[in-house]
TORMIMAR-547551 format. One record per atom (N, C-alpha, C): chain; residue number from 1; residue in one letter; z, y, x; atom name. Coordinates in pm, whole numbers. Each point is the difference from the previous one (the first is absolute). Layout:
TORMIMAR-547551
SITE   cadena   num   residuo       zz       yy       xx   atomo
SITE        A   NUM         a        Z        Y        X      CA
...
end
This chain:
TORMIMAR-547551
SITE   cadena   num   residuo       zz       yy       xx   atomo
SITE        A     1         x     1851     5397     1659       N
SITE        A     1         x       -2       18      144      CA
SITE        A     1         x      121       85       34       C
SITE        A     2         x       95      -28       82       N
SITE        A     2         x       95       67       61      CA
SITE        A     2         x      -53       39      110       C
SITE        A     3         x      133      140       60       N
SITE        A     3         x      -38       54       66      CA
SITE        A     3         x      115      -42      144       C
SITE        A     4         x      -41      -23      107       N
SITE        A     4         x      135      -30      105      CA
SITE        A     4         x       11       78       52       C
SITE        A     5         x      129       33       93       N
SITE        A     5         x       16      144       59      CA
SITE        A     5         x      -72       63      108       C
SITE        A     6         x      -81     -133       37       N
SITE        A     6         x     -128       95       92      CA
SITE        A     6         x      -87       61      -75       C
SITE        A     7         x       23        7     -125       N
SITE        A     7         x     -142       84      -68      CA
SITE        A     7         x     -165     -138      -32       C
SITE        A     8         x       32      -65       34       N
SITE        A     8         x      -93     -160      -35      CA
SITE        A     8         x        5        1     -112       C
SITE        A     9         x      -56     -127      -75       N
SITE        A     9         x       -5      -61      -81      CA
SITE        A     9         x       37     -119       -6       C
SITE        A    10         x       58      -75      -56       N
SITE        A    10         x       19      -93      -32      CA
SITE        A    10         x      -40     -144     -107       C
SITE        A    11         x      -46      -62        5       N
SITE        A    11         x     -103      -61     -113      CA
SITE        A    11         x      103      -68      -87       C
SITE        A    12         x       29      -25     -129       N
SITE        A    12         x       24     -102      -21      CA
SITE        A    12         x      -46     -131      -23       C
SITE        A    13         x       62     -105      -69       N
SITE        A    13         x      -32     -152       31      CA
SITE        A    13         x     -131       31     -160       C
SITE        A    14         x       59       77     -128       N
SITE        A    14         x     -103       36     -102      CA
SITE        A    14         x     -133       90       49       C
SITE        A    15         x       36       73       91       N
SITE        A    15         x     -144      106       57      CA
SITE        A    15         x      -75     -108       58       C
SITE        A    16         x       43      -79      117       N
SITE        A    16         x      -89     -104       71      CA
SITE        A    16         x      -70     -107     -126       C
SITE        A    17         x       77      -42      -87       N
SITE        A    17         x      -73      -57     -103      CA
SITE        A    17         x      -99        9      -68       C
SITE        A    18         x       17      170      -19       N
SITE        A    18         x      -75       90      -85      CA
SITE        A    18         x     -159       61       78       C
SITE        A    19         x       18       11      155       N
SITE        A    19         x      -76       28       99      CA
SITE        A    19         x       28      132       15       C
SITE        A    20         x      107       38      -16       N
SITE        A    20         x        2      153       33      CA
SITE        A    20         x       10       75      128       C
SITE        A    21         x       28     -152       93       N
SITE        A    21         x      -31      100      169      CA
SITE        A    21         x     -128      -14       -3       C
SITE        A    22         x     -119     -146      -49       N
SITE        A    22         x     -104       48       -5      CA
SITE        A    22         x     -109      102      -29       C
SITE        A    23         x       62       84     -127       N
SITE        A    23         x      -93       79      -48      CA
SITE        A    23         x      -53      -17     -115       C
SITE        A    24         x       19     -168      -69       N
SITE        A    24         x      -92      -78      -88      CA
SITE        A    24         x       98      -72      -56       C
SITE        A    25         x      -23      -14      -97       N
SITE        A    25         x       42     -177      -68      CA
SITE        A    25         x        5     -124       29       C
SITE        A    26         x       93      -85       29       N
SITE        A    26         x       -4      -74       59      CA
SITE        A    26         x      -75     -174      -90       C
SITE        A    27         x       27       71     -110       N
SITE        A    27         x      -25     -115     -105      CA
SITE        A    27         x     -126      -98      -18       C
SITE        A    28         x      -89      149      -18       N
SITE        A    28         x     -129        9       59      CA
SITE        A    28         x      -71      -80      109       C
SITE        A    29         x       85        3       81       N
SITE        A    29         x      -34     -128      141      CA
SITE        A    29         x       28      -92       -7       C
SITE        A    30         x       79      -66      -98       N
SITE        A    30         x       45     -139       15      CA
SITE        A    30         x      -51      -94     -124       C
SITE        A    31         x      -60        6      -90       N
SITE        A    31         x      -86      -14      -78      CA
SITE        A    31         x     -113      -66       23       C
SITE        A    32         x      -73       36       60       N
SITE        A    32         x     -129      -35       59      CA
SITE        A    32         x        5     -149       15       C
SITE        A    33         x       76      -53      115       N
SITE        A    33         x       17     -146       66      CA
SITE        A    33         x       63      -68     -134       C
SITE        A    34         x       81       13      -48       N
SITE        A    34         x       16     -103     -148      CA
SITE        A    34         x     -118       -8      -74       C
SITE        A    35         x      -65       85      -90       N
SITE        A    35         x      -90        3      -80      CA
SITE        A    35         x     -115      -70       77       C
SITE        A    36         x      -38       30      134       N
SITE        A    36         x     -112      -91       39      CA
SITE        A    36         x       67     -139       14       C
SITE        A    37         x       51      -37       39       N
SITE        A    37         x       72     -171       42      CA
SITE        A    37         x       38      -32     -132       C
SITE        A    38         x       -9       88     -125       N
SITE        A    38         x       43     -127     -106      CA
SITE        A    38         x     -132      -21      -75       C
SITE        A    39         x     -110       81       15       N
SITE        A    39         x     -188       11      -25      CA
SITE        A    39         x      -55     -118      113       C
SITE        A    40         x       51      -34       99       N
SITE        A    40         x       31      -57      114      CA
SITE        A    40         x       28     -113      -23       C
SITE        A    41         x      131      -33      -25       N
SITE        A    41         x        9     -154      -87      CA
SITE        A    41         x      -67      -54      -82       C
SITE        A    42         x      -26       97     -139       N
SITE        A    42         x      -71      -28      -97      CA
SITE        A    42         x     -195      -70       60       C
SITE        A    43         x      -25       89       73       N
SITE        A    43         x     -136      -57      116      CA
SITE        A    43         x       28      -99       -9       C
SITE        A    44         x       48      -21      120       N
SITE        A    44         x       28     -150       99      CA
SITE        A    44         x       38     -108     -125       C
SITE        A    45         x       76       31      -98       N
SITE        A    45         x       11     -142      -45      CA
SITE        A    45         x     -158      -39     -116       C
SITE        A    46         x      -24      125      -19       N
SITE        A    46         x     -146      -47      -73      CA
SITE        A    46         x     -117      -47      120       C
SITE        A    47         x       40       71      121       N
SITE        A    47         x     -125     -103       44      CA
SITE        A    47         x       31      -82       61       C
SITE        A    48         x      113      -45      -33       N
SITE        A    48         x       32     -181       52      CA
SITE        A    48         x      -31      -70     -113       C
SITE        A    49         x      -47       19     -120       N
SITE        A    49         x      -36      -74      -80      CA
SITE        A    49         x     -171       -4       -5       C
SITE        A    50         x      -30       91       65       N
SITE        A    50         x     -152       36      -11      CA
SITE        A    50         x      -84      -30      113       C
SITE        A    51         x       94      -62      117       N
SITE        A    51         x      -99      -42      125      CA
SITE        A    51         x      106      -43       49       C
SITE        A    52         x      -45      -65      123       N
SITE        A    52         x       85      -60       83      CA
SITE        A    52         x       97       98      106       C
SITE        A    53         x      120       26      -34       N
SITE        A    53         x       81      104       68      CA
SITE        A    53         x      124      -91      -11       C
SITE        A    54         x       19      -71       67       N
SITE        A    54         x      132     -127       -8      CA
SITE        A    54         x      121      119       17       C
SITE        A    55         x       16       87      108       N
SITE        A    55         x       67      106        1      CA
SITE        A    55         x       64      133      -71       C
SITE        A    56         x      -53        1      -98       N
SITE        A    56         x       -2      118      -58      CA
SITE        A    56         x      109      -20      -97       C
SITE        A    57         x       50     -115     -101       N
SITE        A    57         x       85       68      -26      CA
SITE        A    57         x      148       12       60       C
SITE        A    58         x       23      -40       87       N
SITE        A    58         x       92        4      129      CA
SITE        A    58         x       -3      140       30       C
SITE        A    59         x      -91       49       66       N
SITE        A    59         x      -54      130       16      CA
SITE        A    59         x       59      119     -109       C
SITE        A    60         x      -43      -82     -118       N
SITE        A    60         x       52       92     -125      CA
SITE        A    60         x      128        6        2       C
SITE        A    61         x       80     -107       33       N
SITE        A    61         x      128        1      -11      CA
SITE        A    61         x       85       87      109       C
SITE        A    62         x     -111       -5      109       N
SITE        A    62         x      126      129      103      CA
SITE        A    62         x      -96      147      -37       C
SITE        A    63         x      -74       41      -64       N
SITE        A    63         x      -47      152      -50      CA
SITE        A    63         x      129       37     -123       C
SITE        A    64         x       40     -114     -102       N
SITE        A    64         x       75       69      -97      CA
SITE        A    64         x      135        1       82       C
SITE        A    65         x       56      -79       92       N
SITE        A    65         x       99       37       98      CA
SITE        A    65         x      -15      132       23       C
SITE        A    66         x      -97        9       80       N
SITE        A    66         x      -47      138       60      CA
SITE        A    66         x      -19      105     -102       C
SITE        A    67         x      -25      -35     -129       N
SITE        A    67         x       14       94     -118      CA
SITE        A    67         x      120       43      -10       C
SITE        A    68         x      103      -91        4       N
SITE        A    68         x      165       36      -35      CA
SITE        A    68         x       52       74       78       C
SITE        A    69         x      -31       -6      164       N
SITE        A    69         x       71       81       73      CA
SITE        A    69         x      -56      149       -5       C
SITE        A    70         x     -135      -11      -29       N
SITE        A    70         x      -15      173        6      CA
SITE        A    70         x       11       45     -159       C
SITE        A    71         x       19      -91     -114       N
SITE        A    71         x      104       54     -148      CA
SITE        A    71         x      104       51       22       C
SITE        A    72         x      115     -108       93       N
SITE        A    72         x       79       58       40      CA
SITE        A    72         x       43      127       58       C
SITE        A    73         x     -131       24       89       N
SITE        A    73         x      -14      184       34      CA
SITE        A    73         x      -33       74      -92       C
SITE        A    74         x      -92      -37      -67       N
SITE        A    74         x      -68       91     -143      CA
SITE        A    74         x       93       70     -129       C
SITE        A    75         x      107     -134        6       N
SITE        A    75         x       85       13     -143      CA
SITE        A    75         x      118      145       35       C
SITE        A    76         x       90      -29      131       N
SITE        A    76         x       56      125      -18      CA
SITE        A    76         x      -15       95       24       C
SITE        A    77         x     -164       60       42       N
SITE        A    77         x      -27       96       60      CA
SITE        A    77         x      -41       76     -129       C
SITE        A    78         x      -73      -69      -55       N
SITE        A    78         x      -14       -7     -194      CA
SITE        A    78         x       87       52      -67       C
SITE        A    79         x      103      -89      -10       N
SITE        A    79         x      138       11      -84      CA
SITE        A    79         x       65      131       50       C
SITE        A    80         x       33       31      145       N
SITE        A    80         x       15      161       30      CA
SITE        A    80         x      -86      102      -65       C
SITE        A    81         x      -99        5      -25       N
SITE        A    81         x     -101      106      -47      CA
SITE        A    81         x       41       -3     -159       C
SITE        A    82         x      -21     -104      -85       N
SITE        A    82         x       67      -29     -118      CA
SITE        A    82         x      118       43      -61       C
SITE        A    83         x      127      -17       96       N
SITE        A    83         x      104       54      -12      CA
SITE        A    83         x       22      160        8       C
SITE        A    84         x      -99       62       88       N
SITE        A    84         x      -28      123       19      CA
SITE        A    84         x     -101       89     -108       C
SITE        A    85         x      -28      -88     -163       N
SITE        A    85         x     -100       59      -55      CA
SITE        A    85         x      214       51     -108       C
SITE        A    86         x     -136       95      -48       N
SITE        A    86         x       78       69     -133      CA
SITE        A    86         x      -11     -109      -85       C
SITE        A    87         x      145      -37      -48       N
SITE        A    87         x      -18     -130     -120      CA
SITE        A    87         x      -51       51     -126       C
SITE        A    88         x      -68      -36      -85       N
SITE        A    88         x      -96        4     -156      CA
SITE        A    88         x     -107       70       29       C
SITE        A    89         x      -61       54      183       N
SITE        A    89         x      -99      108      -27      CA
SITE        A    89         x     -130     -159       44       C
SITE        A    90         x     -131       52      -65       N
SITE        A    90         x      -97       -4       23      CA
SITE        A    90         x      -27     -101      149       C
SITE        A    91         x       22       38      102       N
SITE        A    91         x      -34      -52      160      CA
SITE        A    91         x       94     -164      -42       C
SITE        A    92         x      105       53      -38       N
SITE        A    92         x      140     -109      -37      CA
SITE        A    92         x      -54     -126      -55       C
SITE        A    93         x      -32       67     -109       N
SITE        A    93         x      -73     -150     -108      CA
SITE        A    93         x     -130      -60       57       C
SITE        A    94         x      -61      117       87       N
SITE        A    94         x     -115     -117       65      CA
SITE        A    94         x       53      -84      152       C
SITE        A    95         x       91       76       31       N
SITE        A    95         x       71      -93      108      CA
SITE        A    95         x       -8     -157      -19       C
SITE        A    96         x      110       31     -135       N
SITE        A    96         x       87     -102      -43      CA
SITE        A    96         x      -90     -110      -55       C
SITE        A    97         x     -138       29      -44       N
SITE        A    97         x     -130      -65      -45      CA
SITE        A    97         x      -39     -120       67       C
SITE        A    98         x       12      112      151       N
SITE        A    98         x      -65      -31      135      CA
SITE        A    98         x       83     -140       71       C
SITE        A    99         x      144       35       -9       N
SITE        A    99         x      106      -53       47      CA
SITE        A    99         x       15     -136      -60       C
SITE        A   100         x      -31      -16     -146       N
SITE        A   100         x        9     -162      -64      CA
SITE        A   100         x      -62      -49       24       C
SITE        A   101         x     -145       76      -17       N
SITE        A   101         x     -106      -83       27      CA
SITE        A   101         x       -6      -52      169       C
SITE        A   102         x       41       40       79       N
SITE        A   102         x       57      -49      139      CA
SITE        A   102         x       87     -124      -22       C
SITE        A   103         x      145       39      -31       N
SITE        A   103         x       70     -158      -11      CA
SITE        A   103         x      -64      -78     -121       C
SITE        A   104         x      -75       46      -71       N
SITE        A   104         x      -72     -166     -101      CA
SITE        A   104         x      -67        4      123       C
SITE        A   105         x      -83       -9       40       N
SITE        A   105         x     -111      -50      131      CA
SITE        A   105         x       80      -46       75       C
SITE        A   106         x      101       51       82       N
SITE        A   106         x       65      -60      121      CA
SITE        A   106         x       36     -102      -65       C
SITE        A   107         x      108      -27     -128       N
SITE        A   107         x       52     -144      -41      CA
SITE        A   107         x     -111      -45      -17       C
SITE        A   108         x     -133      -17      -54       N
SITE        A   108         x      -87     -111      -25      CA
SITE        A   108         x      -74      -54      152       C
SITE        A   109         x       30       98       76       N
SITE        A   109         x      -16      -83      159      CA
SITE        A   109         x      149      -59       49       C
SITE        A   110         x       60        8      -40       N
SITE        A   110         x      147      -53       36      CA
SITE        A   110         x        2     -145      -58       C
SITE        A   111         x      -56        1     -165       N
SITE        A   111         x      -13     -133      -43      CA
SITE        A   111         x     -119     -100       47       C
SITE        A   112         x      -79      100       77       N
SITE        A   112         x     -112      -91        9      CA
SITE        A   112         x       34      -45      183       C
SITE        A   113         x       63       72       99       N
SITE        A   113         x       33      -39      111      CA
SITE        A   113         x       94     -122        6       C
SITE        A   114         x       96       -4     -130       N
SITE        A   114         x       87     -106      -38      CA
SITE        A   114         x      -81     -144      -34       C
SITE        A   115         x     -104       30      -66       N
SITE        A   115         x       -3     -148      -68      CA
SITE        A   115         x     -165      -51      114       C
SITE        A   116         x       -3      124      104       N
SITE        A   116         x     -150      -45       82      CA
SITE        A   116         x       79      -89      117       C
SITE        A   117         x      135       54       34       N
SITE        A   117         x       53       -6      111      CA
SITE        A   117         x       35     -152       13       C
SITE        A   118         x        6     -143      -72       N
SITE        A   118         x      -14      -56       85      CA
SITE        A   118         x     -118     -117       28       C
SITE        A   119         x      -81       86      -79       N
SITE        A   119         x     -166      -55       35      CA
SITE        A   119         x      -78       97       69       C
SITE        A   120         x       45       63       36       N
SITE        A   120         x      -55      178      110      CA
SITE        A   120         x     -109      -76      127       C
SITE        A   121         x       15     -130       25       N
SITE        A   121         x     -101      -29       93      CA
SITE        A   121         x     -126      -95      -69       C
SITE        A   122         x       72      -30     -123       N
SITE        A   122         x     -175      -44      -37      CA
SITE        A   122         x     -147       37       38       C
SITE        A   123         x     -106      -41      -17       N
SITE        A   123         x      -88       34       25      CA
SITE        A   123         x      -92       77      -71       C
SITE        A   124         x       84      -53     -141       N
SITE        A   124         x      -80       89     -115      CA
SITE        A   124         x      143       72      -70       C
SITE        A   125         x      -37      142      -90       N
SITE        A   125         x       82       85      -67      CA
SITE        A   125         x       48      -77     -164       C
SITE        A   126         x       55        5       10       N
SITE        A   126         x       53      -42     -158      CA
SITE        A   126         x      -54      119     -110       C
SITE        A   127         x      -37      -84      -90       N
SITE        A   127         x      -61      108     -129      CA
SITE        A   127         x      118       86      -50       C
SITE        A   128         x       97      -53       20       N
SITE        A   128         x      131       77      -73      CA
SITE        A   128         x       40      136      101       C
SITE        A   129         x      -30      -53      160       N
SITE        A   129         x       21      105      106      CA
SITE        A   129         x      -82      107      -52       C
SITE        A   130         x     -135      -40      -14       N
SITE        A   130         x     -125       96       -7      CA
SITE        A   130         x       15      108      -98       C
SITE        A   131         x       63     -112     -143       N
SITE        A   131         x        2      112      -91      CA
SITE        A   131         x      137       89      -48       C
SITE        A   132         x      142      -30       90       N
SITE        A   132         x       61       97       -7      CA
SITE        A   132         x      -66      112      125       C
SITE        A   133         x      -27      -71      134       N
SITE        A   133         x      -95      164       53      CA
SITE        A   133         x      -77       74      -89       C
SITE        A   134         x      -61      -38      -61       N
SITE        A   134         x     -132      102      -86      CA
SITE        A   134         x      101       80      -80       C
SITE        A   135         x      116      -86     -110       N
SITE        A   135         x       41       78      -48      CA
SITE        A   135         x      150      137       64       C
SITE        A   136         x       45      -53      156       N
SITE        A   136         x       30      119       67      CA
SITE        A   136         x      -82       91       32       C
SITE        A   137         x     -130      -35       60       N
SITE        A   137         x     -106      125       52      CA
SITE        A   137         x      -16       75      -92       C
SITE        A   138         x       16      -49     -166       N
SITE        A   138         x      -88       90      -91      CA
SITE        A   138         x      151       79        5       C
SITE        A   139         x      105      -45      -66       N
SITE        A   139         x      101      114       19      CA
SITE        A   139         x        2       77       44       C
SITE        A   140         x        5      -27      166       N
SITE        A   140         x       53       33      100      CA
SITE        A   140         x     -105      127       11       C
SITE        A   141         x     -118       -8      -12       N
SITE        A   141         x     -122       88      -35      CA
SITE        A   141         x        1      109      -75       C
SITE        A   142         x       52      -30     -116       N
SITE        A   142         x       64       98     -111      CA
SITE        A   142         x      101       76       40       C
SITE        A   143         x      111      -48       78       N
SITE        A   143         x       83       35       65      CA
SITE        A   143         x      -49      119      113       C
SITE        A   144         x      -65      -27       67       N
SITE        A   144         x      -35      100       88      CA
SITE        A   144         x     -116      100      -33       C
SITE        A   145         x     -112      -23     -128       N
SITE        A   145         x      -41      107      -42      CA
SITE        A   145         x      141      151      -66       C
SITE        A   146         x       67     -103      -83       N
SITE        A   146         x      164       84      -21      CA
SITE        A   146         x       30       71       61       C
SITE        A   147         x       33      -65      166       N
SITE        A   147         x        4       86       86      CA
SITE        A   147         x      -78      102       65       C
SITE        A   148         x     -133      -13      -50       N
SITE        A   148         x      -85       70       61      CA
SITE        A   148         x       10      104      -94       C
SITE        A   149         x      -16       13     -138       N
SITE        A   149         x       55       86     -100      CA
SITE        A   149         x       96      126       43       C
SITE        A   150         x       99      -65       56       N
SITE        A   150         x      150       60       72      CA
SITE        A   150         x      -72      106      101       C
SITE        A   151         x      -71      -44       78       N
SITE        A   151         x      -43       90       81      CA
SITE        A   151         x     -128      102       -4       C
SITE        A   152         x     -133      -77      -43       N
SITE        A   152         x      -76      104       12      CA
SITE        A   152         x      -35       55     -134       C
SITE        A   153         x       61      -39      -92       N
SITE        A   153         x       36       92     -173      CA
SITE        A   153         x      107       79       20       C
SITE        A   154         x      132      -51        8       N
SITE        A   154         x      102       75        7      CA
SITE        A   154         x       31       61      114       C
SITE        A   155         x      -48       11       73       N
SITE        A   155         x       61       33      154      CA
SITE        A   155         x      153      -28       56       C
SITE        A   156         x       43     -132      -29       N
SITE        A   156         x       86      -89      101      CA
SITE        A   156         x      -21       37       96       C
SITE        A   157         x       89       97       95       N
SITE        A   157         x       39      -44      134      CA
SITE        A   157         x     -134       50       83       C
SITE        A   158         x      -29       69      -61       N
SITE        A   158         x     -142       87       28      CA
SITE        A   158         x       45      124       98       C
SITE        A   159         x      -61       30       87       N
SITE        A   159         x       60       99       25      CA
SITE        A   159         x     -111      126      105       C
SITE        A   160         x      -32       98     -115       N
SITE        A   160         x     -156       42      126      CA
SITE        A   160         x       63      135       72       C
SITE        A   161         x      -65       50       71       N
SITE        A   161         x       62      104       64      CA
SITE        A   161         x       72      -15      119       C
SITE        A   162         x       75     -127       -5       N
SITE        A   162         x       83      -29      116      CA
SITE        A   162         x      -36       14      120       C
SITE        A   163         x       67       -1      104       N
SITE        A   163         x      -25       -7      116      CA
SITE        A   163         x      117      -14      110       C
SITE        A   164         x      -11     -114      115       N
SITE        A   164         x       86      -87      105      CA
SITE        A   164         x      109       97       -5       C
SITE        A   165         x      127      -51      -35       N
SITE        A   165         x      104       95       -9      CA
SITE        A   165         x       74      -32     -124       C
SITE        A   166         x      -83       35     -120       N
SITE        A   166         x       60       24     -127      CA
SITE        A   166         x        6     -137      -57       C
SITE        A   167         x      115      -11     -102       N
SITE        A   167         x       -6     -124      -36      CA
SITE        A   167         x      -66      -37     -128       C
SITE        A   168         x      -53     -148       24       N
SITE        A   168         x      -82      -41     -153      CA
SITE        A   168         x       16       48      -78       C
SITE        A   169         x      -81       41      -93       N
SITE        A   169         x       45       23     -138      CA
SITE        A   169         x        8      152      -25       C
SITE        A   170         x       21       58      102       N
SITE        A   170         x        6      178       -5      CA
SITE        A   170         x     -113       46       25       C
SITE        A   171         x      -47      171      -28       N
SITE        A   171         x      -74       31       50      CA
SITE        A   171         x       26      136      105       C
SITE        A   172         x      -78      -23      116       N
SITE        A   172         x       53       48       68      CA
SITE        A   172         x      -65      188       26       C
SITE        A   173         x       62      115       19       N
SITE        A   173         x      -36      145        2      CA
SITE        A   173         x     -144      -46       46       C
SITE        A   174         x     -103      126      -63       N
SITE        A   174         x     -113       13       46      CA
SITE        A   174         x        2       66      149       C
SITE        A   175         x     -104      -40       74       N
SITE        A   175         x       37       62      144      CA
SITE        A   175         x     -109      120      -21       C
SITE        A   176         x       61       86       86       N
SITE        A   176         x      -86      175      -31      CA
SITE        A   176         x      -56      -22      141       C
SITE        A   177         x      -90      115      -49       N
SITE        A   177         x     -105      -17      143      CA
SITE        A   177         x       31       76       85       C
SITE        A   178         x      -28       -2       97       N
SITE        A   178         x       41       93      133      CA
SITE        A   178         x      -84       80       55       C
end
């Protein structure tokens, strides 16, 4: 954070990434909407094989869309925090755990958006669709327990004490009583 000559602050383009005018992590928020829409796909194309849902895997096919664009938010908000660990310590290696197991999952929905995409309006899911989803969710699953590791084991990006003002990650003076 720089300082301008009015005495402000200034954010940079890495703080906004990071959520540091927020207060929080930004990483944290963008997560959510991928991991459900690719549990999401994986649904919809099993129960187009299991009842009549002529729709669904069409359906499936714009959720892993919708998976990619909020990866796309997820990955460098990620990769900033990553870059910001101490390299060979402890938080590092479970990052980096966290982080493969992310791109193996994202490529096995990448291969499976490729070879669904130009039967995406069928009525029924292809067994081959079905079973590279199962085998992204389970990754992708592993992947984010990893991440969950990162945070409420190691304390990633944890930050208690704080309060509106101070930035993520610090802790901020105890307030004395009056």
């Amino acid at each position: 954070m720089a300082d301008t000559p009015a005495g402000s602050h200034r954010w940079t383009v890495r703080d906004w990434l990071q959520g540091k005018p927020l207060g929080h992590p930004t990483h944290a928020m963008f997560i959510h909407f991928p991991v459900a829409f690719y549990v999401g796909a994986l649904a919809l194309d099993v129960l187009s094989r299991l009842g009549r849902f002529p729709s669904a895997p069409l359906a499936a096919t714009w959720l892993l869309i919708g998976a990619f664009a909020g990866t796309a938010l997820a990955v460098p908000t990620g990769l900033l925090d990553w870059l910001g660990m101490v390299p060979g310590s402890r938080k590092r290696r479970w990052a980096t755990r966290h982080m493969l197991a992310q791109l193996v999952a994202a490529a096995v929905f990448v291969i499976d958006a490729a070879l669904r995409w130009s039967g995406r309006a069928r009525a029924r899911a292809s067994l081959a669709w079905i079973g590279l989803e199962a085998v992204g969710v389970v990754v992708l699953l592993v992947g984010q327990w990893l991440g969950g590791v990162l945070v409420y084991r190691l304390g990633m990006r944890v930050s208690t004490g704080s309060r509106p003002g101070t930035a993520a990650g610090t802790v901020a003076e105890p307030r004395r009583a009056s």
